[in-house]
C-alpha positions as CSV (number, residue, x, y, z in Angstrom):
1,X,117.9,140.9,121.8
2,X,117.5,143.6,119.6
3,X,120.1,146.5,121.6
4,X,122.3,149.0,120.2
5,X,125.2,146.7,120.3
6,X,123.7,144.2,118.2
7,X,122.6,146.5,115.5
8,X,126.2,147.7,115.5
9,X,127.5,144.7,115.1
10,X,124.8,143.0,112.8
11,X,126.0,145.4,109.5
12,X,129.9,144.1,109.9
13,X,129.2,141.0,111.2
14,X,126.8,140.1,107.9
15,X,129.6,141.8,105.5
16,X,131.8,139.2,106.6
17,X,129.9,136.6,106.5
18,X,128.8,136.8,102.7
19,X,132.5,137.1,101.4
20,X,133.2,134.2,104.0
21,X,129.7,132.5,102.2
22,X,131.1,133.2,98.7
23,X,134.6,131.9,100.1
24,X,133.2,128.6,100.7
25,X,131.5,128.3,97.5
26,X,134.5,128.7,95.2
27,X,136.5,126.7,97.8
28,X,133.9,123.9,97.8
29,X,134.7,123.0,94.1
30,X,138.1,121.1,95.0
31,X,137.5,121.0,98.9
32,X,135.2,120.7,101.8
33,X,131.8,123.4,101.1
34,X,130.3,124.5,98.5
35,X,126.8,125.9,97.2
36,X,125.0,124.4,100.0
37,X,126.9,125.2,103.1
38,X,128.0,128.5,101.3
39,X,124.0,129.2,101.0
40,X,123.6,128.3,104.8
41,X,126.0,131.1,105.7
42,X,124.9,133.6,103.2
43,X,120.7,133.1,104.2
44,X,122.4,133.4,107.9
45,X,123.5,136.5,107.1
46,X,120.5,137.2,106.0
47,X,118.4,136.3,109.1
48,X,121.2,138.3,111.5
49,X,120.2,141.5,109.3
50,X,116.0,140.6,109.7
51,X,117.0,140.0,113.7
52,X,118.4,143.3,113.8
53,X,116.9,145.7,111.4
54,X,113.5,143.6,111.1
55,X,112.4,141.7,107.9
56,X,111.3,144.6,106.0
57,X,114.6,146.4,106.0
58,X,116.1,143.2,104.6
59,X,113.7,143.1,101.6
60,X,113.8,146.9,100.8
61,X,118.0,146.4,100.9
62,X,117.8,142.7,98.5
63,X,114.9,144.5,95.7
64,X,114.2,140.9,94.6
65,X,112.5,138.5,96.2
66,X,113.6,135.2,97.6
67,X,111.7,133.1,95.9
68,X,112.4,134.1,92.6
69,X,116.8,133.8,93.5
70,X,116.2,130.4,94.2
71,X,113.6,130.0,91.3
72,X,116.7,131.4,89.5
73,X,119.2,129.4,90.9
74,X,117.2,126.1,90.0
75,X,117.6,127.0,86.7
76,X,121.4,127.5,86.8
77,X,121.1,124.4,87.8
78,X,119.1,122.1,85.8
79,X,121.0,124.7,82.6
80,X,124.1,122.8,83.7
81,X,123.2,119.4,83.4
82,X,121.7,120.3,80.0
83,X,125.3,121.8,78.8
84,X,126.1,117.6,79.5
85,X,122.6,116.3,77.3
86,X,123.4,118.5,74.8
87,X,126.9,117.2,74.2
88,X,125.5,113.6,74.0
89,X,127.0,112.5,77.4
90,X,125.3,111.9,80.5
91,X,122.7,114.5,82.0
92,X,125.4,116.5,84.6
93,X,128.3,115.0,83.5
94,X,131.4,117.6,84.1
95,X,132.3,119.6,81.1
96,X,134.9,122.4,81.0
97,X,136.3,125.0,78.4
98,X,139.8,127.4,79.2
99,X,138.5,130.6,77.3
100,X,141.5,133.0,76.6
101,X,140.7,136.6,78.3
102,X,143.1,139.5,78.0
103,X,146.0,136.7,77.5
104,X,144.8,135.1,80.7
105,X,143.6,131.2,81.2
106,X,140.2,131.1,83.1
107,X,138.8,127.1,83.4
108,X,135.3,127.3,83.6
109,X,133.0,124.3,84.1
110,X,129.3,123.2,84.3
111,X,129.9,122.3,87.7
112,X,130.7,125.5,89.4
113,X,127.5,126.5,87.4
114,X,125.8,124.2,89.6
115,X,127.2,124.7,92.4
116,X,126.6,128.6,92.2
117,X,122.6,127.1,90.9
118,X,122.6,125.4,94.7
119,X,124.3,128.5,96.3
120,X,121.2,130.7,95.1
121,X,118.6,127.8,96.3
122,X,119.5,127.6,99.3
123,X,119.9,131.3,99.5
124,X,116.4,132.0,98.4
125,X,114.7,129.4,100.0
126,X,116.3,129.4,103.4
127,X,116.0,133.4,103.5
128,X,112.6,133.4,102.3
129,X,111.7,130.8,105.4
130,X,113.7,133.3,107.6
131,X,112.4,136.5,107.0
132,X,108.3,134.7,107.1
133,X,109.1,133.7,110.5
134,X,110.7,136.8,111.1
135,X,107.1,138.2,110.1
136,X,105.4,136.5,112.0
137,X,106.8,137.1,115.7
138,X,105.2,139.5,117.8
C-alpha cells in the first residue's frame, strides 16, 4: 500500500483534511460536528501520514506527544465547566463575553472551550492508538 502515488497524495490529502477537521469544529458549535467528529478527521489525518511516511515521521513532524494534547485538552475541558462553578451556576453551564478587539465584536464562550478541550482528546488519544498500532506492524 505504501507506493509512490500514495505518498504523493498522503501530504495534500492530510492538509485538507485538518482545515476540513478544524471546519467541523467551529461549524459544530451551531450545527452538526464538532470537537469529536472534528478530532476523528484530524487523528485520521494523522494515521494517513504514519500509513505513508511511517509513525516515526509523524512524531518527529508533531514534537509533542499525543498523550500529553489530549492530557491538555482534558483540561480545556474540565477549565470550562469551572468558568460556570466559579460564577455560582451550574458546573458547564454556557457562559459568554463579546470582548471589543480593534473595534471588532468577537463572542466567545465556555462552550467552544470545550469543544476545542474534546477536539484535542480525541486528537491525542485516537493518534496516539494509531501511530502504536502503526508500531507495531511488521
Amino acid at each position: 500500500m505504501n507506493t509512490p502515488i500514495f505518498r504523493a497524495f498522503a501530504v495534500p490529502l492530510t492538509a485538507l483534511m485538518l482545515i476540513a477537521s478544524l471546519f467541523i469544529l467551529l461549524r459544530g458549535h451551531n450545527a452538526p460536528g464538532g470537537g469529536f467528529i472534528g478530532g476523528l478527521v484530524a487523528a485520521a489525518a494523522f494515521a494517513l501520514q504514519a500509513a505513508a511516511f511511517g509513525p516515526k515521521a509523524v512524531r518527529r513532524a508533531v514534537k509533542v506527544s499525543p498523550l500529553s494534547v489530549a492530557a491538555f485538552g482534558l483540561s480545556a475541558a474540565c477549565v470550562a465547566g469551572l468558568f460556570s462553578a466559579l460564577a455560582d451556576m451550574p458546573f458547564m453551564t454556557g457562559l459568554w463575553i463579546e470582548p471589543h478587539l480593534f473595534g471588532i465584536t468577537v463572542p466567545l464562550s465556555t462552550v467552544m472551550l470545550f469543544d476545542a478541550g474534546v477536539y484535542l482528546v480525541v486528537v491525542g488519544a485516537v493518534t496516539a492508538i494509531a501511530l502504536a498500532v502503526e508500531e507495531e506492524e511488521p
